[in-house]
C-alpha positions as CSV (number, residue, x, y, z in Angstrom):
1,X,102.7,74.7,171.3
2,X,99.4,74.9,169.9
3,X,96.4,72.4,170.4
4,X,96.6,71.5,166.9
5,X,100.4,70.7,167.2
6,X,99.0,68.6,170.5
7,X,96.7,66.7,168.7
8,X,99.0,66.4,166.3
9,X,101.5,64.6,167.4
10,X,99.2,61.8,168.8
11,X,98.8,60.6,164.9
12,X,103.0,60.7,164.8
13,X,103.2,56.4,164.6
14,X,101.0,56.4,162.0
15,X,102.3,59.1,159.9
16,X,105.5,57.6,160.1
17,X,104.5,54.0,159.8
18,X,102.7,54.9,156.1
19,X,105.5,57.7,155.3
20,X,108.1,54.5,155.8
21,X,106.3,52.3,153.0
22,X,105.6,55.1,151.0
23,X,109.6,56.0,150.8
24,X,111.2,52.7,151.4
25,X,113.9,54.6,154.1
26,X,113.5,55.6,157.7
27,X,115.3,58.9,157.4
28,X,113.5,59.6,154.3
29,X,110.2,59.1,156.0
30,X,112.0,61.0,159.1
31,X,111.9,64.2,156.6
32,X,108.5,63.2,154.9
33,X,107.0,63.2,158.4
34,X,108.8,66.5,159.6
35,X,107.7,67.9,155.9
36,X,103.9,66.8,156.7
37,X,104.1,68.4,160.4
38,X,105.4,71.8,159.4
39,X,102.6,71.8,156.0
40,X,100.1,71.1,158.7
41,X,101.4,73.9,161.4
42,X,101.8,76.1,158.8
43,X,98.0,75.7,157.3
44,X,96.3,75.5,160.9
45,X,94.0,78.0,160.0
46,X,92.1,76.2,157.2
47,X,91.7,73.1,159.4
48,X,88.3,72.6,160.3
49,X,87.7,72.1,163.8
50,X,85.4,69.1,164.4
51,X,86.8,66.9,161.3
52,X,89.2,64.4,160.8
53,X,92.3,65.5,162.0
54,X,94.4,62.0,161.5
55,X,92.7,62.0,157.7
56,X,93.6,65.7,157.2
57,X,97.2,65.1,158.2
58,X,97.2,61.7,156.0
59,X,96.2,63.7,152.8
60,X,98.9,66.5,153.8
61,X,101.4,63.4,154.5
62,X,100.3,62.1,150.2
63,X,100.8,65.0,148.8
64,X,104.4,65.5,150.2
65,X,105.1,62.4,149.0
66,X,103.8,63.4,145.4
67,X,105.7,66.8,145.7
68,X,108.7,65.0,146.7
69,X,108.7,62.6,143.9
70,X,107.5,64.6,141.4
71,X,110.8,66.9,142.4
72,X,112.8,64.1,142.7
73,X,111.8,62.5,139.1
74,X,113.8,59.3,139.8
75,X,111.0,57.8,141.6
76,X,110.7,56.5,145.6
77,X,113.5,55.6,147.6
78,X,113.4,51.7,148.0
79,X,115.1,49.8,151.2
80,X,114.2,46.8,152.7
81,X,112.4,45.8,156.0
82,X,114.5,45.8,159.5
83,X,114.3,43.7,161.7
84,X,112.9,46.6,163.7
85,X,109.8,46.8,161.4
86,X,108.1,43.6,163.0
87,X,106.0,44.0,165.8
88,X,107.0,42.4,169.1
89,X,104.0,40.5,169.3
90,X,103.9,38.9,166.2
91,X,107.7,37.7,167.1
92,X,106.9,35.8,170.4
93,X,104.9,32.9,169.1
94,X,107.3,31.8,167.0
95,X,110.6,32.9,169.1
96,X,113.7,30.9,168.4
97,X,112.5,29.3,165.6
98,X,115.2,29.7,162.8
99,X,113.3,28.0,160.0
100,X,110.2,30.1,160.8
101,X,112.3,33.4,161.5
102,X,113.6,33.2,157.6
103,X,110.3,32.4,156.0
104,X,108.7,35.2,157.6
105,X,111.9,37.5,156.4
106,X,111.6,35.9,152.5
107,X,107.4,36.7,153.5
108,X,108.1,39.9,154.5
109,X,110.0,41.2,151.1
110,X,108.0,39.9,148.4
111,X,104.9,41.8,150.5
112,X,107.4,44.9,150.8
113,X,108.3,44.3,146.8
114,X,104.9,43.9,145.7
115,X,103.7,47.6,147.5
116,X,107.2,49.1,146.5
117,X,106.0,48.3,142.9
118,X,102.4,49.7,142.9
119,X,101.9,53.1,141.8
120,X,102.2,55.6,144.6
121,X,98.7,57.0,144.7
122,X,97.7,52.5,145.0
123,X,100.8,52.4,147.5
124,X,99.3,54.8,149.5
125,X,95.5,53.9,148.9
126,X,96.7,50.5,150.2
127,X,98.4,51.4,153.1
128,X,95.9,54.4,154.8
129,X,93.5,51.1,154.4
130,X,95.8,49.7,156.5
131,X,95.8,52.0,158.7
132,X,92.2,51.4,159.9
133,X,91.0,54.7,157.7
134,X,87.8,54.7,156.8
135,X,86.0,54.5,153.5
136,X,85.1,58.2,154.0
137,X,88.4,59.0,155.6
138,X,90.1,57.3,153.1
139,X,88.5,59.6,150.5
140,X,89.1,63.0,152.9
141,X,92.9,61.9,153.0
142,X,93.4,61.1,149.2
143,X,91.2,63.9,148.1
144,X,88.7,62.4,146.0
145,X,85.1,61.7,146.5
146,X,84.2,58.5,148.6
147,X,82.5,56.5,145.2
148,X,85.9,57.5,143.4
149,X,87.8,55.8,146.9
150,X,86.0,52.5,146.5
151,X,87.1,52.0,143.0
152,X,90.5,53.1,143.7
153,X,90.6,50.6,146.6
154,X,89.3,47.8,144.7
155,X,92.0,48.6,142.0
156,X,94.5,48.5,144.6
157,X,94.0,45.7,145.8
158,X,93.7,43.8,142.6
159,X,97.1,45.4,141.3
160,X,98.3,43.9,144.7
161,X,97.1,40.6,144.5
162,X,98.0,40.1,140.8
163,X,102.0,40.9,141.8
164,X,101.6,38.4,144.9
165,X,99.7,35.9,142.9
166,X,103.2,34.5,141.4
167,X,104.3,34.3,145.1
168,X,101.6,31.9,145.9
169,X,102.2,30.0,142.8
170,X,106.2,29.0,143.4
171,X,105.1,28.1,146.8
């Protein structure tokens, strides 16, 4: 195995983590992950030692996705959260608490509906954000200069906010 593949595979949660919102589906973000990796092996040589590997394999993870759904011309995959999805410790405060347990489910799908119904490249803008990417890394990983990022991030988020914004209001 090569050092890249190493390396590599330490960014595997996070690949997968933003390849499952991106597709909705675990096995599709199975393949979209496996898709990413073997893009990645196979373009070793024009990674630049010394840069951003998890951002590099972010943008190569985004442009699958594109590929994919451009090929697909029916659009993502949508699914709902499992119960695996939640953390473990954001489930122990709140353990056995049946009335807390379902708001945190209905919670949990308007957030998934909301970022199921942005655009992919603001799906995706939104979620490497989550991911703790940087501003720059952000830009390296969606391909796009880091002025051009901010914008798109601010856009985002507002597209985000406006679909919760009825969510806040039937509360």
């Amino acid at each position: 195995m090569s050092t890249l593949a190493t390396e590599a595979l330490a960014h595997l949660d996070a690949l997968f983590h933003v390849a499952r919102y991106l597709t909705g589906d675990d096995g599709a973000a199975e393949d979209l992950v496996q898709e990413t990796y073997a893009r990645a092996l196979g373009a070793e040589a024009s990674f630049a030692r010394g840069t951003n590997l998890r951002a590099w394999l972010m943008r190569i993870l985004r442009n699958a996705f594109i590929d994919q759904t451009r090929r697909d011309r029916r659009g993502v995959v949508r699914g709902g959260l499992d119960a695996d999805d939640v953390p473990d410790e954001i489930d122990e405060p709140l353990r056995g608490d049946g009335e807390m347990e379902r708001l945190r489910t209905l919670v949990a799908a308007d957030l998934e509906k909301a970022l199921l119904d942005l655009s992919p490249d603001a799906r995706a803008t939104i979620l490497l954000d989550l991911e703790g990417l940087s501003e720059a890394e952000l830009a390296e990983a969606m391909g796009c200069a880091p002025g051009t990022i901010k914008s798109r991030l601010a856009r985002a988020r507002s597209a985000l906010r406006a679909r919760l914004a009825a969510y806040g209001r039937e509360s």
